[in-house]
N, C-alpha and C positions, 0 to 999 in steps of 0.2 A: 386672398381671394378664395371665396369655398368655392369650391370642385362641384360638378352638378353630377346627381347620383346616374348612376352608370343605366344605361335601358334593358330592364328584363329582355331575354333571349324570347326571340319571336317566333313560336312556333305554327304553324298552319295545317291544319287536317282537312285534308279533301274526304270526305265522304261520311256520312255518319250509321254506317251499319258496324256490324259485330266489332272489325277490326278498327276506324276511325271511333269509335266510342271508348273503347278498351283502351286504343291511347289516349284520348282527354282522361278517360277515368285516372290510369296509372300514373300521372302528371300531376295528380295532385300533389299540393305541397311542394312543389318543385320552384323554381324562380322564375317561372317564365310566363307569358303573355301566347294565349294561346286563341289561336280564331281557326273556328271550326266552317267549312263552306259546304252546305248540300243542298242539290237542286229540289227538293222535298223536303216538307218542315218538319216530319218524323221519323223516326227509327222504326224500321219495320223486322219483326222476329218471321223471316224467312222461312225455317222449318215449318210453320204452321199455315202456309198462306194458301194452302192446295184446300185447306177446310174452310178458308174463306170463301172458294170457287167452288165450293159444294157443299154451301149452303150450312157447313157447320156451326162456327161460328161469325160472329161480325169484325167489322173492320177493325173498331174501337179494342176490339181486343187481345189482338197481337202490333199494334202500333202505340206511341206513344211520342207527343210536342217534342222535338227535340231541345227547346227551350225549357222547355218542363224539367229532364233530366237534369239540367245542367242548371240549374235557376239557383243553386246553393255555391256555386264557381263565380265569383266574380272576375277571375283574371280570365276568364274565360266569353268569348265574344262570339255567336251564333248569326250566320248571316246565310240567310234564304236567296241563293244564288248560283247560277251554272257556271262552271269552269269551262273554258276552253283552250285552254293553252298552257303550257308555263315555260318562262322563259329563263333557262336556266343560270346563263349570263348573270343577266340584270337580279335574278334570284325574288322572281314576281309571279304570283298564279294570275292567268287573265280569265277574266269574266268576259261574257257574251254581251255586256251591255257595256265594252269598252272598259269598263274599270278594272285596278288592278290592285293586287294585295304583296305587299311585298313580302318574307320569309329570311331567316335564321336555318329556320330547319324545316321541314318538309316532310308533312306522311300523304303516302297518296294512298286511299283507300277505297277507289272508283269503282270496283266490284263486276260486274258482266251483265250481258244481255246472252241471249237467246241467239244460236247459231243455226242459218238453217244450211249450213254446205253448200253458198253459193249460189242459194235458190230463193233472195229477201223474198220475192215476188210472191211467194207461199204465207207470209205473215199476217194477210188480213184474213185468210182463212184459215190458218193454223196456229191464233196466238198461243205465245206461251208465257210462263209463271215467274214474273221476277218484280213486278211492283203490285202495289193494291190496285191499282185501276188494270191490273192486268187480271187479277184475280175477280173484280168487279163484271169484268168485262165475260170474262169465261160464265159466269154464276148465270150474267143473264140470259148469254147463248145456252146454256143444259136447261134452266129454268122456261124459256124461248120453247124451245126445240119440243117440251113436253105439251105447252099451252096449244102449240099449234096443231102438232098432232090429236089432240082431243076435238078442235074441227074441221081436221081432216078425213075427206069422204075416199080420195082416192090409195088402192093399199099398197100401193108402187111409195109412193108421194110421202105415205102414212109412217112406212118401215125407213125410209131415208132418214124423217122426222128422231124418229127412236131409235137410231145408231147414231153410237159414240166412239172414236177412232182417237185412240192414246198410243201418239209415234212414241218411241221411246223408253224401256222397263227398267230404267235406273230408278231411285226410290220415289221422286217423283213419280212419275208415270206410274210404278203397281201404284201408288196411296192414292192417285189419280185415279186410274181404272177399280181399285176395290171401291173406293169409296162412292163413286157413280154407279155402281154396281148396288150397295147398298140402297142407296138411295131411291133408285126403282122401283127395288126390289121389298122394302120394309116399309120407307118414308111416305110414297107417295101413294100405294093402289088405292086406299080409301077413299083420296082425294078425287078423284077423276071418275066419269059417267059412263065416256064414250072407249075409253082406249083401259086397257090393262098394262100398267107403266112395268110388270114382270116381264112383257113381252120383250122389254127392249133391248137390245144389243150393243155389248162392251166390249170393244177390239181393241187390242193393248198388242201393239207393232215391233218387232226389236229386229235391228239388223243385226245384231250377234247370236250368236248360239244360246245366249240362256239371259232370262231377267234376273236385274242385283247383281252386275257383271262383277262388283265390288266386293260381294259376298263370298263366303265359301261354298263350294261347290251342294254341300247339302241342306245349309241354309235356300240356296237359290232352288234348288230343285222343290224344298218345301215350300216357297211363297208362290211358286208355280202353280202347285197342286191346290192352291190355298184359293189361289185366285179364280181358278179352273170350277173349284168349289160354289164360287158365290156366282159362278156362270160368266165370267169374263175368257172372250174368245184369246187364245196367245199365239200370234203367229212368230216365229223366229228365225231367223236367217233369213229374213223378205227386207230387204231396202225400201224405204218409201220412195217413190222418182217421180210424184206429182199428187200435187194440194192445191184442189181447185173450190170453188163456191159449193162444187158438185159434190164431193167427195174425195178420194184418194186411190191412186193408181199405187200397188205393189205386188212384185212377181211377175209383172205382165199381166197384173189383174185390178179390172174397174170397183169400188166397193163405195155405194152410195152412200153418202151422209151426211148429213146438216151440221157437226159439231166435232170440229178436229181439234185438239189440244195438242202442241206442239212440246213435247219435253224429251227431244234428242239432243240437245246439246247447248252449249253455253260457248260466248265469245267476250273477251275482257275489253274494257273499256279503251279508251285510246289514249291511256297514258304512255305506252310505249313509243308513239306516234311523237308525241307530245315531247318527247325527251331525246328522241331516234335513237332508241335503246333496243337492244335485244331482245326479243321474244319470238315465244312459240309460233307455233299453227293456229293457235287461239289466239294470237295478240297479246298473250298472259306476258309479265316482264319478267326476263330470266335477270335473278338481284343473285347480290353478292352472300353471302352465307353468315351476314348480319344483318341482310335484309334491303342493305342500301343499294340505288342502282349503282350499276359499273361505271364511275369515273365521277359520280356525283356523292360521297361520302354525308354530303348535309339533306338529300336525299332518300329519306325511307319509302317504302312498298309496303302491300299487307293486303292480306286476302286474299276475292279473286280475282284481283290484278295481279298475282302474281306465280311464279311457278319456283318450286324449290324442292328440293330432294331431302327425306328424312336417313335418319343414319344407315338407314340401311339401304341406302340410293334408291327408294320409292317417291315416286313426287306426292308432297305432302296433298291429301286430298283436299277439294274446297267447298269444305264445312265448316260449319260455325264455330265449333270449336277451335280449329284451325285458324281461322281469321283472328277469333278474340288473344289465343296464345301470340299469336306474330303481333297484335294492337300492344299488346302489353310489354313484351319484349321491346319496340320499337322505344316505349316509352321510359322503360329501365335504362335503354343503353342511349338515352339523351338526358336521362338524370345522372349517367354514372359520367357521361364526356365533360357537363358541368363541373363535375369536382374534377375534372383531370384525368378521371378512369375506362376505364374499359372493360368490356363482357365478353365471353367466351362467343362464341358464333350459336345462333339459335337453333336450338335444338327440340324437334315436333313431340306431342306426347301422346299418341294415339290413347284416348278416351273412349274409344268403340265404334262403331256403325247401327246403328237402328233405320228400323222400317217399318211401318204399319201396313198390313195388307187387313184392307177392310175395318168393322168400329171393335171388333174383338181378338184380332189377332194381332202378332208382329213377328219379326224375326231383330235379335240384336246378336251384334260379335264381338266380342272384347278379347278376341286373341285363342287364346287358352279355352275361356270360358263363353259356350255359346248357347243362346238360349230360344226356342222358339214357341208358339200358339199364344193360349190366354194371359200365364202369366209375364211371357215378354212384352204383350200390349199394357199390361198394366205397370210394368218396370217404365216400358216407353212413356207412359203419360204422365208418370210421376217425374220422370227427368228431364219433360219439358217444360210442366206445372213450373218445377224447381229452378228453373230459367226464366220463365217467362218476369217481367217487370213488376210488381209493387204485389201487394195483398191483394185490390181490388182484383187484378184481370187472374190473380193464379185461382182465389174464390169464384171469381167467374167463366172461365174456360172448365175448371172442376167440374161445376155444377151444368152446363153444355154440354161436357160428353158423358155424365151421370145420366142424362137428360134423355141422350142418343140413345146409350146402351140399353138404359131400362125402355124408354117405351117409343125406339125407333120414331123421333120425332127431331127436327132440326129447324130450331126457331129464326133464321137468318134467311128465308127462301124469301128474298124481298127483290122485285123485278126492277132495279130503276135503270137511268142514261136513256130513257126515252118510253115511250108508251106504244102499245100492242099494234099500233101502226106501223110504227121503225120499223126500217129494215136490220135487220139482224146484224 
């Protein structure tokens, strides 16, 4: 009687950013049947999405089909689908639409949302930066803000118009506030009759003592002065305690404004929920030091879903680099369980920190070596170019910020999700 061939090991990836792509990628060639599940049919390069919300470039070109990537995989299975559950027993992710996928092995790579401390009720006036429709959303609101003010007669009303209020001076927020800053200030004045878009005002909020809290102390104090430079106001050690339609209350102080971008803080998905596992004050999962959660070994984590300490007891920060090394790792040490083997406990590589403040500066840290002004922005753009996905978008993001730098122009200022009648 023949034997009927044994069934590839079933693997399942929840999420398809840095860290759920890194494990399909590293899978390759492995024995296994892998289904990949995200609620969005693209991959989005998160670093760059603050220049989709300000009009640098377009959507098309930090996104790309998730199907597309992976269109050369056939053991590999793409399914445009929300997760809401998984049930670890039965060893099944559930879907929102009642269906269910069963699992071998497990990466969760569910990633975060936007944390406002307790106060969601601030989100329809303070979005913040973590999908394209969020970054669509913000473009129209600063693009908004400037059309209205040009037929605005009252100068109460006008100056609301033309303040922008950036909670938060982690690298979001300054790339946030430089680059609105620019924008005013280079992109726009030609454009407009009634109003002078240099008037406008960039308030960049931080309830700690210094922006780049990440950086080194004189890195941070340069991107300060940097920002100070292109006229962005920095207020520090002021809490925000209320985000309304109107504006924003900090210090005990009212500060009118039509367009609050929210980039204080990040909350991880509800994998930990999902599993009643351990984690932070963020919901991040506190995994085992190969990554897998606690008690669930066929179980991997990655990204920022997750929270994990580098060798030198610092929690591994959640950037993209970060995510792709744990994607990849995740995926080494389910090819190596196949033959029988085992890997050492994962171990972070810190590859640097960068920052852009405005379209000609940055500040980067690589430890030892740190670098800041013109030529650390053009370090930065070549290490994101050198990132970004296929010839076409690295030839075209190139040619974008070529585009910006020589003649302060930003082809992507396009108003949609409704017309000049919508309310904002």
């Amino acid at each position: 009687m023949t034997q009927a061939p044994a069934k590839p090991h079933r693997v399942v990836i929840v999420g398809a950013g840095f860290g759920g792509l890194e494990a399909a990628f590293g899978l390759a060639g492995a024995p296994v049947e892998i289904t990949l599940i995200d609620r969005r049919n693209h991959h989005l390069f998160q670093p760059l999405l603050y220049q989709v919300a300000t009009a640098s470039l377009a959507t098309s070109e930090i996104a790309w089909p998730i199907r597309y990537l992976l269109r050369d995989r056939p053991e590999v299975t793409t399914l445009f689908a929300n997760v809401c559950g998984v049930d670890a027993a039965a060893k099944q992710v559930q879907l929102d639409d009642g269906g269910s996928i069963p699992y071998d092995t497990l990466v969760l790579a569910t990633g975060a949302r936007h944390a406002y401390f307790g106060h969601d009720e601030w989100e329809p006036f303070a979005p913040g930066l973590k999908t394209l429709e969020d970054a669509t959303t913000l473009r129209r609101r600063i693009l908004v803000a400037f059309e209205r003010a040009e037929r605005e007669t009252d100068p109460e009303a006008r100056a609301a118009l033309l303040t922008f209020v950036v909670v938060g001076a982690g690298p979001t927020g300054v790339e946030m506030a430089g680059t609105i800053a620019d924008l005013a200030k280079d992109t726009l004045p030609r454009d407009f009759r009634h109003i002078d878009t240099r008037m406008a005002r960039v308030v960049l909020i931080e309830a700690g003592p210094r922006v780049l809290a990440g950086f080194p102390d004189d890195l941070s104090a340069y991107a300060q002065r940097a920002l100070e430079s292109l006229g962005v106001q920095v207020v520090l050690g002021e809490p925000v305690t209320e985000c309304t339609a109107d504006g924003v209350v900090y210090g005990g102080k009212q500060l009118a404004a039509r367009t609050i971008v929210w980039a204080a803080g990040v909350r991880a998905s509800r994998a930990a929920e999902w599993l009643d596992a351990p984690a932070d004050r963020a919901q991040r999962l506190q995994v085992e030091p190969d990554l897998t959660v606690p008690g669930h070994p066929e179980i991997f984590a990655v990204g920022d879903t997750v929270t994990i300490k580098d060798a030198d007891g610092n929690p591994v920060p959640g950037i993209a680099p970060a995510a792709k090394q744990e994607g990849r790792y995740a995926a080494a040490l389910i090819k190596a369980r196949l033959k029988g083997e085992t890997l050492p406990p994962f171990h972070y590589k810190h590859a640097g920190s960068l920052a852009q403040i405005g379209k000609r500066l940055a500040v980067i840290d690589f430890g030892k070596f740190k670098l800041r002004g013109a030529l650390a922005w053009w370090i930065w753009g070549i290490a994101h170019i050198y990132f970004l996905i296929g010839l076409r978008n690295r030839l075209s993001v190139a040619l974008s910020w070529l585009w910006v730098h020589a003649r302060n122009q930003r082809a992507a200022r396009l108003i949609t999700q409704g017309s000049s009648k919508v309310a904002q």
